[in-house]
N, C-alpha and C positions, 0 to 999 in steps of 0.2 A: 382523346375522346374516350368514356369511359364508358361501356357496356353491362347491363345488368344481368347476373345470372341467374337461373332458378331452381330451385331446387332440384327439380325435373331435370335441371341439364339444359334447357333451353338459354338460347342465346339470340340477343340482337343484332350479335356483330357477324357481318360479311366474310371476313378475315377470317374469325375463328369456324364460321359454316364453312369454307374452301378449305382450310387445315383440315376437315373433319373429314372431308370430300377425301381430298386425299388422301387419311390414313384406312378408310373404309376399301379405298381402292386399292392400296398396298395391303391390307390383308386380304382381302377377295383375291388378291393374286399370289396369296399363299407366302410373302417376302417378309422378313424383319427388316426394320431401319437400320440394320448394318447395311443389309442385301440390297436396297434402294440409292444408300449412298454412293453403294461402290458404282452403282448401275449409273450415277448425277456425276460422280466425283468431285464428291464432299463427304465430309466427317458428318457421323450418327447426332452428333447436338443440332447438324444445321437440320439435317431432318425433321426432328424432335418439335424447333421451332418453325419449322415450315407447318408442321401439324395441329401446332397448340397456337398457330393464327401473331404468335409475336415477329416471327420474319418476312419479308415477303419473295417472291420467286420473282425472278427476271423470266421476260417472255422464254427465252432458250429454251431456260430450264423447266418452265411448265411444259410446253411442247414436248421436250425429251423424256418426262416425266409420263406425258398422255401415253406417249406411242410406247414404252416398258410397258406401261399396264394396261393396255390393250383399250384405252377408255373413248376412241372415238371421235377423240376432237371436246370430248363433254369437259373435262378438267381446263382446257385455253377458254370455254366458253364462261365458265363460272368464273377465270382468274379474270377475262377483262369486263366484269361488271362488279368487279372492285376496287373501290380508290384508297388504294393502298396506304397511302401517307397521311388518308383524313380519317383512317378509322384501325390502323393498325394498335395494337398494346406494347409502346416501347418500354422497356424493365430502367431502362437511362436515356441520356440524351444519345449515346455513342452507338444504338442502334441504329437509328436514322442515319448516320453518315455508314455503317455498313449496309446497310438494305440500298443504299444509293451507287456504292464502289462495286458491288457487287452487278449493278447494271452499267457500271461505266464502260465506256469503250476506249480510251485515253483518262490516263490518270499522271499529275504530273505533280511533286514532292518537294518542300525547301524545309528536310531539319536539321536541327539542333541536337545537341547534347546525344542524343540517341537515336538509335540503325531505326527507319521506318518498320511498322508490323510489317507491310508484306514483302522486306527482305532481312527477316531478322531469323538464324537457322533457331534451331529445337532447342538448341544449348542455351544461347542467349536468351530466346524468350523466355525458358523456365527461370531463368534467372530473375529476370524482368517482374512477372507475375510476382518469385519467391519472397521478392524483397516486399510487396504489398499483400502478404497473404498473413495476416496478423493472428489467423487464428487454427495456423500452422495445418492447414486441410490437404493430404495428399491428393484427393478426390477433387477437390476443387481446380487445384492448381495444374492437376494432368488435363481435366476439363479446358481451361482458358487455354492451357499451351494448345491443343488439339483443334480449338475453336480458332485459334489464330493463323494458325499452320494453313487449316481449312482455306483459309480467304487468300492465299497464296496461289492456292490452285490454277487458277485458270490468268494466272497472269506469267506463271514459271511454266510457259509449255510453248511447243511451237504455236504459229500464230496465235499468240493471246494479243491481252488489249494493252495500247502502245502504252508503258510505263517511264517515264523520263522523272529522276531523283538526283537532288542536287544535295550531298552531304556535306553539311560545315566538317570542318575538319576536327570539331569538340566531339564529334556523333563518333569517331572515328579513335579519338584519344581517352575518351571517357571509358574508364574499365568497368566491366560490369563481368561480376561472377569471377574472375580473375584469367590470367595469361593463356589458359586452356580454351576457356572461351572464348575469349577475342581470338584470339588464334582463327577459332572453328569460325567465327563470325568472318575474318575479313577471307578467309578460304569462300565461305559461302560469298559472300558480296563479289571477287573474283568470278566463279562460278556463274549465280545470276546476270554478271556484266557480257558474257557472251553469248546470250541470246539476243536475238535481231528486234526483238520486240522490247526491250528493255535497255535505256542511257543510265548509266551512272558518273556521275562529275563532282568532284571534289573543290569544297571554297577551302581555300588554306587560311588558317589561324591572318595571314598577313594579308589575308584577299582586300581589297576595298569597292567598295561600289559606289555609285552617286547615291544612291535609298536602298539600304540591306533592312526587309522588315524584318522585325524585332521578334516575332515568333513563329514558332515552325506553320508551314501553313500548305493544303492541297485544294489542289483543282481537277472537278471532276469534268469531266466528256462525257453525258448518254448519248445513247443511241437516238433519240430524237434532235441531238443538237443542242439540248440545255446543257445549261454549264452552272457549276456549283462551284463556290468557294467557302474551306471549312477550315478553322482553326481551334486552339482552344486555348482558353485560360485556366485557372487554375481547380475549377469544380464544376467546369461545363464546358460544350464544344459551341463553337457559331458556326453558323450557314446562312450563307445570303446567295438569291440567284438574282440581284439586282442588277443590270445590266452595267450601271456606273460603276458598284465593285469589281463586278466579274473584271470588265475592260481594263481595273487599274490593278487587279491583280494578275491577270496574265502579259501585261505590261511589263511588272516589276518582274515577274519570276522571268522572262525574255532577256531584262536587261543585265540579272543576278546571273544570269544562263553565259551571257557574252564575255561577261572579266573573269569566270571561275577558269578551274585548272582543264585540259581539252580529255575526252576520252582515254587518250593512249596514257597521259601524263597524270591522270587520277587512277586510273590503274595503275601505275608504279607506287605512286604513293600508295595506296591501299596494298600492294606488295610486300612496298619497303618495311609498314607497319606489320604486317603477317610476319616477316622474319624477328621484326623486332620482340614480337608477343613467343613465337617459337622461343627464342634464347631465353625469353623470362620466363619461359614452362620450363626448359630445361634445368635453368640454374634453383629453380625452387623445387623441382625434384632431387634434382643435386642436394640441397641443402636440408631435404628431410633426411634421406640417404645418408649425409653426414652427419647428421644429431642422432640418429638412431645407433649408428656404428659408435657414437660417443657415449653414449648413453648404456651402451653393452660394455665397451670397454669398462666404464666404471663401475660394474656391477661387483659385488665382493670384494671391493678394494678399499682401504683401510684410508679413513679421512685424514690428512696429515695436514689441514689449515687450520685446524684450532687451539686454543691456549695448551701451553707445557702447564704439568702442575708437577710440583714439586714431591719427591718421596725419597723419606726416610733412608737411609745410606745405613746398615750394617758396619757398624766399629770393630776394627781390628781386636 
């Protein structure tokens, strides 16, 4: 739904009036958008977009937002007489499925080929980002990693919201950025795996199931009880909260859940592979380290692989 602007600055949309509310309020309280973020715990973008009306806040977070800035209950009042999802400005479709996770309370994961955003560390996502970043923008690409990281927050912490991810074992083989970073990647996946709020389970390359669906796909849990199913094809994401989906996709991800590999034992494998990625860091440092040392050694040394040519002989 699109909103007309005018000249004046005036606006019709709800969303961007509550952004506006907000950042009125974070400057009466004397704060930059770094100083608020840190005060929400999130990164300076998601502010930015809380302000400029493209994001929207979870109850939480407006609350926690009112009582910093001293506003009285008036910022909860304006956020709930806005229907966020019928009049927001999404910049793509893949807002919407963030403005949603970020209210989820239970979020549960089945991918492919690649580590889910919100357990993928700094390393790999730069990578992630780098390989799509065509018009080779530092600024941009430190932007999306930070933006990503951001939405990690509040699920990488004590009591966060229950996060249960099921990784084919392709998400896990598939190199991205090379041995250093997978390295760092299954260290972090390690890591994330021992918190109480967070399953991670491994389908092995040889897993079989009765119905393995065919692309990665999540389910959301809000806090009122709805439930969202999101996937995506190849230049947009889908969302359905149809009751007939939702039921046959929390079905399949249960039944994908029961023949993969158990907690303890996707952890080994996700181990085993950490040491694997280590010796391939090592051995390709090794093998700079020995082309460098070769490459010194033949420095001023006299080429002796190519043709003899013949000369002249001095007669007695």
């Amino acid at each position: 739904m699109s909103h007309r602007r005018l000249e004046n600055g005036l606006t019709s949309s709800p969303a961007v009036m509550f952004g506006e509310a907000l950042r009125f309020a974070r400057e009466q309280a004397g704060l930059k958008q770094e100083d608020l973020a840190r005060l929400l715990h999130c990164h300076r973008t998601v502010i930015t977009r809380y302000e400029g009306g493209k994001r929207p806040m979870d109850r939480a977070t407006v609350e926690r937002a009112d009582e910093v800035l001293a506003m009285g209950g008036l910022l909860v009042r304006l956020w709930e007489r806005v229907d966020w999802y019928a009049d927001i400005e999404h910049p793509d479709w893949f807002q919407q499925y963030v403005g949603l996770e970020g209210e989820a309370v239970g979020v549960r994961v089945l991918q492919y080929m690649r580590i889910n955003g919100l357990l993928q560390c700094e390393e790999y996502a730069h990578e992630i980002f780098r390989l799509g970043d065509a018009r080779n923008n530092p600024q941009w690409l430190a932007e999306r990693v930070a933006a990503r990281l951001s939405r990690q927050e509040r699920f990488l912490v004590d009591d966060g919201p229950s996060m249960i991810v099921v990784l084919h074992e392709s998400a896990i083989r598939s190199v991205i950025g090379g041995p250093a970073t997978m390295r760092r990647q299954m260290e972090h996946l390690l890591s994330a795996g021992e918190r109480t709020n967070v399953v991670i389970q491994v389908a092995p390359f040889a897993f079989r199931a009765r119905k393995l669906p065919s692309a990665s796909v999540i389910l959301l849990e809000l806090p009122d009880g709805k439930e969202w199913v999101y996937s995506e094809s190849l230049h947009r994401g889908h969302f359905s909260d149809a009751p007939t989906i939702v039921q046959e996709s929390r079905r399949d991800f249960d039944l994908v859940r029961g023949a993969v590999l158990s907690m303890d034992d996707s952890r080994a494998l996700i181990a085993e592979a950490m040491e694997e990625y280590r010796h391939a860091e090592r051995r390709a440092e090794q093998g700079v380290v020995a082309e460098e040392q070769l490459q010194r050694g033949q420095r001023g040394r006299v080429h002796r692989g190519g043709p003899r040519l013949s000369r002249p002989r001095p007669r007695p």
